[in-house]
Z-matrix of the N, CA and C atoms (Angstrom, degrees):
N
C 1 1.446
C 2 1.525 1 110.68
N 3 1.441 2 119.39 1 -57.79
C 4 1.247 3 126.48 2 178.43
C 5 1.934 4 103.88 3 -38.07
N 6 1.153 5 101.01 4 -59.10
C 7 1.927 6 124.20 5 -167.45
C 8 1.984 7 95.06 6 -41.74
N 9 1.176 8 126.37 7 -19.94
C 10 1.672 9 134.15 8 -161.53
C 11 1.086 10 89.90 9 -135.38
N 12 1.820 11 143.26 10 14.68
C 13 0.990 12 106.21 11 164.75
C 14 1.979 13 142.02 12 109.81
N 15 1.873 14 78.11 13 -9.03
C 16 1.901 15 87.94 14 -175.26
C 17 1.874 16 93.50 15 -133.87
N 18 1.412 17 101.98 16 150.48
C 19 1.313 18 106.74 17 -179.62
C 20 1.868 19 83.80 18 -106.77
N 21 1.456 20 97.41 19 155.77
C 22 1.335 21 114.16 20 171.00
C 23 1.381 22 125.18 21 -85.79
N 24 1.376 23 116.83 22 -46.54
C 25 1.422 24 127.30 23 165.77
C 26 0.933 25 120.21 24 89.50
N 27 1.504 26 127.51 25 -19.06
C 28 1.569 27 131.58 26 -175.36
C 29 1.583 28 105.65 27 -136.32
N 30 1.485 29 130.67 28 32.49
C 31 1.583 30 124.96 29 153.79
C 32 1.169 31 111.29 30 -28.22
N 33 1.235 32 128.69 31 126.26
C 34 1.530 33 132.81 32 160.65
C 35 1.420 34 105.88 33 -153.38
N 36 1.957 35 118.84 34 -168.87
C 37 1.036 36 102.37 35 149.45
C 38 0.980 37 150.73 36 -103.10
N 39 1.549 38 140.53 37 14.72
C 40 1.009 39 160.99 38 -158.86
C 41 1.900 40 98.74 39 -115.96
N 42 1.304 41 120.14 40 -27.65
C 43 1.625 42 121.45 41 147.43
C 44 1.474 43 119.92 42 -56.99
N 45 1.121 44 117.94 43 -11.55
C 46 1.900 45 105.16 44 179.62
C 47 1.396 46 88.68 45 -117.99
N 48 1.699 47 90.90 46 155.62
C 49 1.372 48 101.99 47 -176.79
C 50 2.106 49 102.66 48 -131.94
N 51 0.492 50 97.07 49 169.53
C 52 1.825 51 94.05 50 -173.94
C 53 1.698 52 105.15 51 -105.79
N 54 1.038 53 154.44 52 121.89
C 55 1.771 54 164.64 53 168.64
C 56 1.365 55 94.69 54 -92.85
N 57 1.119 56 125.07 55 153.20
C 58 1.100 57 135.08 56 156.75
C 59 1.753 58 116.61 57 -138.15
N 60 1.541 59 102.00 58 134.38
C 61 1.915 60 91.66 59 -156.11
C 62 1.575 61 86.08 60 -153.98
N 63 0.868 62 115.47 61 136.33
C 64 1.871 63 124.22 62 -153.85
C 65 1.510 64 132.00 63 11.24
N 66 1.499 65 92.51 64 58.11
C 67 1.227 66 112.73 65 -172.32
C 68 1.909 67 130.77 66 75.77
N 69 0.996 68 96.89 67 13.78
C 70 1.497 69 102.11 68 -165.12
C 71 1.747 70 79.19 69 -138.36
N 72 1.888 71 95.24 70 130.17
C 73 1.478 72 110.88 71 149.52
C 74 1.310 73 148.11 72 -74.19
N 75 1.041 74 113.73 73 132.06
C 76 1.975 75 100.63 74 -168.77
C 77 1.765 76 95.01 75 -132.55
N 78 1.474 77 86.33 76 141.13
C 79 1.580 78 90.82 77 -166.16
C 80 1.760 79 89.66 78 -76.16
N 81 1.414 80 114.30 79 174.21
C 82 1.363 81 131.60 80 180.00
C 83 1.647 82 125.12 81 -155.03
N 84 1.670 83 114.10 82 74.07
C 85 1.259 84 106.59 83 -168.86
C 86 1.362 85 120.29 84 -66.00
N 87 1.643 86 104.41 85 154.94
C 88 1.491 87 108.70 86 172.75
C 89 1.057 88 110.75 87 -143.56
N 90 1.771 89 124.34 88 -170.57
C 91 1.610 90 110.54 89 -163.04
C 92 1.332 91 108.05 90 89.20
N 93 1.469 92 126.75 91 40.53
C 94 1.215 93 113.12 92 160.10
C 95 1.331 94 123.93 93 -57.99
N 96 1.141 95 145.77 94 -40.38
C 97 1.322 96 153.21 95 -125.39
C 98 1.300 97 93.73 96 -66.38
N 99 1.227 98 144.17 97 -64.25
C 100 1.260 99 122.68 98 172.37
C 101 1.532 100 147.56 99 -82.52
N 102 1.540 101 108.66 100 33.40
C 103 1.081 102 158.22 101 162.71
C 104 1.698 103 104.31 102 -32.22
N 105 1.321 104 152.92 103 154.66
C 106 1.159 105 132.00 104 145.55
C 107 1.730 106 97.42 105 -162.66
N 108 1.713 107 115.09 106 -169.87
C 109 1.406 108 112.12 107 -167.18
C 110 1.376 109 106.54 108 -83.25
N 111 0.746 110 126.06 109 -167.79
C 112 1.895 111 121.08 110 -179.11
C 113 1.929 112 97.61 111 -101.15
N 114 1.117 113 111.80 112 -46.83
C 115 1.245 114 99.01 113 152.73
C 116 1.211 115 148.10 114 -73.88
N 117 1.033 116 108.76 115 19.44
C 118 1.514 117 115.53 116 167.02
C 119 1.849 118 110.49 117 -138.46
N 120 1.227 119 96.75 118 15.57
C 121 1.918 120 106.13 119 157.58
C 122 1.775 121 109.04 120 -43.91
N 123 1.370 122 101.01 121 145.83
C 124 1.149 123 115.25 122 -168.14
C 125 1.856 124 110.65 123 -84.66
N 126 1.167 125 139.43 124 148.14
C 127 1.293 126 133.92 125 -172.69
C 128 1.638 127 103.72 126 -82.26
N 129 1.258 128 98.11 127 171.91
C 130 1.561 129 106.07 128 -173.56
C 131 1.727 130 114.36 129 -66.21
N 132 1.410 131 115.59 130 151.54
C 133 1.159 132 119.22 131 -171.61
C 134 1.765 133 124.79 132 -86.97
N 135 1.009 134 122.62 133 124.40
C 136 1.490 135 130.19 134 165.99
C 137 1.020 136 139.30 135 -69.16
N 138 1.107 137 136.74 136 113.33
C 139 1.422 138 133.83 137 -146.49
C 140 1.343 139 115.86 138 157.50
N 141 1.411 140 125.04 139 128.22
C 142 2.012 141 151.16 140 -161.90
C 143 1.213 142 89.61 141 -45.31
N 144 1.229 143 122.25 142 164.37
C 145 1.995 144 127.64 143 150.17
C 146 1.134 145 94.88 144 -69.53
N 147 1.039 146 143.46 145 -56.80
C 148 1.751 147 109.43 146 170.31
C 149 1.200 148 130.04 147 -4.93
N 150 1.461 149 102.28 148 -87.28
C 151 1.405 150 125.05 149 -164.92
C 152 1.692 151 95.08 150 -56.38
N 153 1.434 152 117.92 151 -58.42
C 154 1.226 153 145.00 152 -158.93
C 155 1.740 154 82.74 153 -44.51
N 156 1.687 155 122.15 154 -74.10
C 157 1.144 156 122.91 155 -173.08
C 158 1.653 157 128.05 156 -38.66
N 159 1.443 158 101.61 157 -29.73
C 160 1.705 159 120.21 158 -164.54
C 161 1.550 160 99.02 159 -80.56
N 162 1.488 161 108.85 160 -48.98
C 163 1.333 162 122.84 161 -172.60
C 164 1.791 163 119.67 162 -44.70
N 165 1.606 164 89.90 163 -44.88
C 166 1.975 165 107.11 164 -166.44
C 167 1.476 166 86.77 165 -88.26
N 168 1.636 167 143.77 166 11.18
C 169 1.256 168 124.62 167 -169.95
C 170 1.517 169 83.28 168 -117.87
N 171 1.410 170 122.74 169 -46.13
C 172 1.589 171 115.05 170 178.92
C 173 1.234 172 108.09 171 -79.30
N 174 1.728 173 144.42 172 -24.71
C 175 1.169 174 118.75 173 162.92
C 176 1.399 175 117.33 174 -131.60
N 177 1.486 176 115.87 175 92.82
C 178 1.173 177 146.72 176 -179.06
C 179 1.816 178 116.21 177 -18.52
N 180 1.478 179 92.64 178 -52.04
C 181 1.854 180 122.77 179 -148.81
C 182 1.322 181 87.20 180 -78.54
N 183 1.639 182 132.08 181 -47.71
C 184 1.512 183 140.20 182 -174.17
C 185 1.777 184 105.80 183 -50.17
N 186 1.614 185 94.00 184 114.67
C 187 1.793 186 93.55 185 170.19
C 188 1.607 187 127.59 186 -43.67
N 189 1.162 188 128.62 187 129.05
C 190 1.225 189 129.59 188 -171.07
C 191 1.912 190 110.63 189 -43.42
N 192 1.699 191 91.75 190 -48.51
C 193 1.583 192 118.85 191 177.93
C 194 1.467 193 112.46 192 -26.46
N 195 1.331 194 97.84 193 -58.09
C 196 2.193 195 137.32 194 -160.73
C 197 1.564 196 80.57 195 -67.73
N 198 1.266 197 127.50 196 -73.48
C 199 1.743 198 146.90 197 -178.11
C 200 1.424 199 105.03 198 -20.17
N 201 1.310 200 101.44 199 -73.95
C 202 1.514 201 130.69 200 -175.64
C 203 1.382 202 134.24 201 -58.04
N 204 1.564 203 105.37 202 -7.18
C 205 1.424 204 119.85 203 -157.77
C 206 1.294 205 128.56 204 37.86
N 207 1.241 206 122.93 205 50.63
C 208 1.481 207 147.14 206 178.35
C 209 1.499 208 96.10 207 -92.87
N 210 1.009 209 146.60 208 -80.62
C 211 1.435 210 168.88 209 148.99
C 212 1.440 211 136.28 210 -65.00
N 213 0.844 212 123.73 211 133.72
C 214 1.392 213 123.01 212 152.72
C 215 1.756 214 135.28 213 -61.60
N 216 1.040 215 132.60 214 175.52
C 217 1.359 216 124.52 215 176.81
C 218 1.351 217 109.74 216 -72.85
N 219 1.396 218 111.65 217 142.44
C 220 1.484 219 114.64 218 -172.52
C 221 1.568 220 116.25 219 -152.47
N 222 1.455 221 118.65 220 -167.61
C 223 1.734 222 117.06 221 165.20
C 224 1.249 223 105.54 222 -69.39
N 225 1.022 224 121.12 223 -33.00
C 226 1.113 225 145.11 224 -177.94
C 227 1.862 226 109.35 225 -44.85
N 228 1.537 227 103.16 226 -75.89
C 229 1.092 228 121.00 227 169.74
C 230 2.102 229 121.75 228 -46.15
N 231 1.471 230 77.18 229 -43.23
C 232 1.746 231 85.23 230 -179.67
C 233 1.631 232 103.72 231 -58.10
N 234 1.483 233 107.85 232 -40.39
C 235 1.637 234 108.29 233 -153.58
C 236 1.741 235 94.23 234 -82.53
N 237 1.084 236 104.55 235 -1.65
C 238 1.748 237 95.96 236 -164.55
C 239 2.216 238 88.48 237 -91.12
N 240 1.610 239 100.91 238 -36.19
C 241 1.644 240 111.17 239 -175.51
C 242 1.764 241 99.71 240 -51.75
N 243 1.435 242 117.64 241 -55.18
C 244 1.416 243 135.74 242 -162.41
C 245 1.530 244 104.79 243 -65.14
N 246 1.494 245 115.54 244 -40.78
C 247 1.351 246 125.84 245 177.60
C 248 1.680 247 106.49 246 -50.84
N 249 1.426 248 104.48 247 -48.82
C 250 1.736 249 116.12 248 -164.40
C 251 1.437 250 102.60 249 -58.79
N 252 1.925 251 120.19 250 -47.26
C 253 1.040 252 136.03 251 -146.61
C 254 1.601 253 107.23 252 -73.25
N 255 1.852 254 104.64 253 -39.56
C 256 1.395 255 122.03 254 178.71
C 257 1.805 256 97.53 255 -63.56
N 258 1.414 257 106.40 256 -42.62
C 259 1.611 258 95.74 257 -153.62
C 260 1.556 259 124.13 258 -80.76
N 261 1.577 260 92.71 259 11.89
C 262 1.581 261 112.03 260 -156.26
C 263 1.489 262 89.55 261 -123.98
N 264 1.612 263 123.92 262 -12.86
C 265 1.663 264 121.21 263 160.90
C 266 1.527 265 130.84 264 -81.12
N 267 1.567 266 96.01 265 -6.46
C 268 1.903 267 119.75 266 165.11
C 269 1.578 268 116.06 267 -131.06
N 270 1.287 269 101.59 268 46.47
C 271 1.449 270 117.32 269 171.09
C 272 1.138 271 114.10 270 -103.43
């Protein structure tokens, strides 16, 4: 997605799904809906260490960066979601 241009925004695990097609699995994300262009990614978020803290505990997959208001959503962000998703399939 990133490679054409669209960030996904919602990597997790319950977004991949597993195919299986001559014997070999291939993951298959879905859940576009919050999908958007890379130029038109949303800016970084505002919000107390409070909130900030509560947020990265209910949604894990969200870059700390994005969390923190360091950044906005990015490839960046996606690859950090995809990282979690792999590292939580050899956990």
């Amino acid at each position: 997605m990133n490679n054409i241009g669209f960030l996904h925004d919602d990597i997790r695990a319950n977004n991949v799904l597993l195919d299986i097609a001559d014997g070999a699995f291939n993951p298959v994300i879905i859940a576009f809906y919050k999908s958007l262009p890379m130029g038109s990614a949303k800016g970084p978020k505002i919000m107390s260490q409070e909130k900030q803290k509560k947020y990265m505990e209910e949604f894990p997959h969200i870059a700390p960066e994005v969390v923190t208001s360091k950044s906005g959503q990015s490839r960046k962000s996606d690859i950090y979601s995809f990282r979690k998703v792999v590292k939580s399939m050899f956990s």
